[in-house]
N, C-alpha and C positions, 0 to 999 in steps of 0.2 A: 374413482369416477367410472360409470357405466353409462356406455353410449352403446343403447341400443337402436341402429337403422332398420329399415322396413327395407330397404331396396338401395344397391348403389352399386355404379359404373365402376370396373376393375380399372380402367385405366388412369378415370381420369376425378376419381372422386373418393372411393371408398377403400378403394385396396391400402396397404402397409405405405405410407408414404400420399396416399391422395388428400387432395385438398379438406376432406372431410377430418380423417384422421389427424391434420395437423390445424387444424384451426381448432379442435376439440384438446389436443394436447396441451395447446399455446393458452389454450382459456384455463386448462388444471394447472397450470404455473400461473396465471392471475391471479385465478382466486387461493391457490396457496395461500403466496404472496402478501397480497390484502389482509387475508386472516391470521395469518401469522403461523402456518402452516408450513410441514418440509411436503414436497412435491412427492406424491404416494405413486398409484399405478392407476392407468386407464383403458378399459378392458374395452373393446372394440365389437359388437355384435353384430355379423351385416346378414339379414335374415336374406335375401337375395342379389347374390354377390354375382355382376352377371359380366361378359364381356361378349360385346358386338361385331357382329362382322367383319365390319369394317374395320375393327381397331384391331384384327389377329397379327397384321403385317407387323403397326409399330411394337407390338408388344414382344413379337418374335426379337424384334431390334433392341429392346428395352434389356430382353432376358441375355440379349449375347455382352452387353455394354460391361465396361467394368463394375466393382462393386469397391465403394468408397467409406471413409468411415464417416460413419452420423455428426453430420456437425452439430453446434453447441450454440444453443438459445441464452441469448443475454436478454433479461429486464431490466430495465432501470431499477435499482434499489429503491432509489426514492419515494417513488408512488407507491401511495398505502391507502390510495383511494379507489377501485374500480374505476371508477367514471371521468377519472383525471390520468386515466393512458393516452398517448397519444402518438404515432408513426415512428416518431424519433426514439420510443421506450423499448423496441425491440431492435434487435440485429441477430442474424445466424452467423457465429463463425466457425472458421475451416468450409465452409462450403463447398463441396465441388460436386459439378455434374456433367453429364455426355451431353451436347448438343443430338439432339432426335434430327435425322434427315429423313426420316418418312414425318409427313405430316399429317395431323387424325382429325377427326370432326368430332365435336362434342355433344353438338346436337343438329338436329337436320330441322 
């Protein structure tokens, strides 16, 4: 899968780990999935990859914090339907992360 973006927030959307990146991941293990598909690679394009003022403090924060290992996306086996996922079909385990005590704005 190729996800190419036109524009996206370093902190808090586009970069390795932002919300963009893992909801596009989360959806190339769907549709594997569904198809009957092993889970290939997802190549991430961000035409304007940008970070704001405001957010240099936490990200200075972000880069000092420890580095953990990638947790591990469970689906329900079950569903072989797209349209019949539902909250309970995902979990991440091992999860861990830093609590952020600087706090950022995502948008003004």
């Amino acid at each position: 899968c190729t996800l190419i973006q036109r524009s996206g927030d370093t902190l808090a959307a586009a970069a390795s780990g932002g919300w963009d990146t893992m909801e596009y991941a989360i959806l190339v293990h769907m549709l594997a999935q569904v198809c009957g598909y092993k889970v290939g690679e997802l190549v991430h394009v961000v035409h304007n990859l940008h970070i704001y003022d405001r957010h240099i403090e936490p990200l200075k924060e972000i880069l000092n914090n420890p580095e953990y290992p990638a947790p591990t996306l469970w689906l329900n086996p079950e569903v072989k339907d797209f349209y019949s996922f539902t909250e309970e079909d995902f979990r991440l385990d091992n999860y861990q992360s830093t609590k952020l005590a600087t706090k950022f704005e995502v948008a003004e």
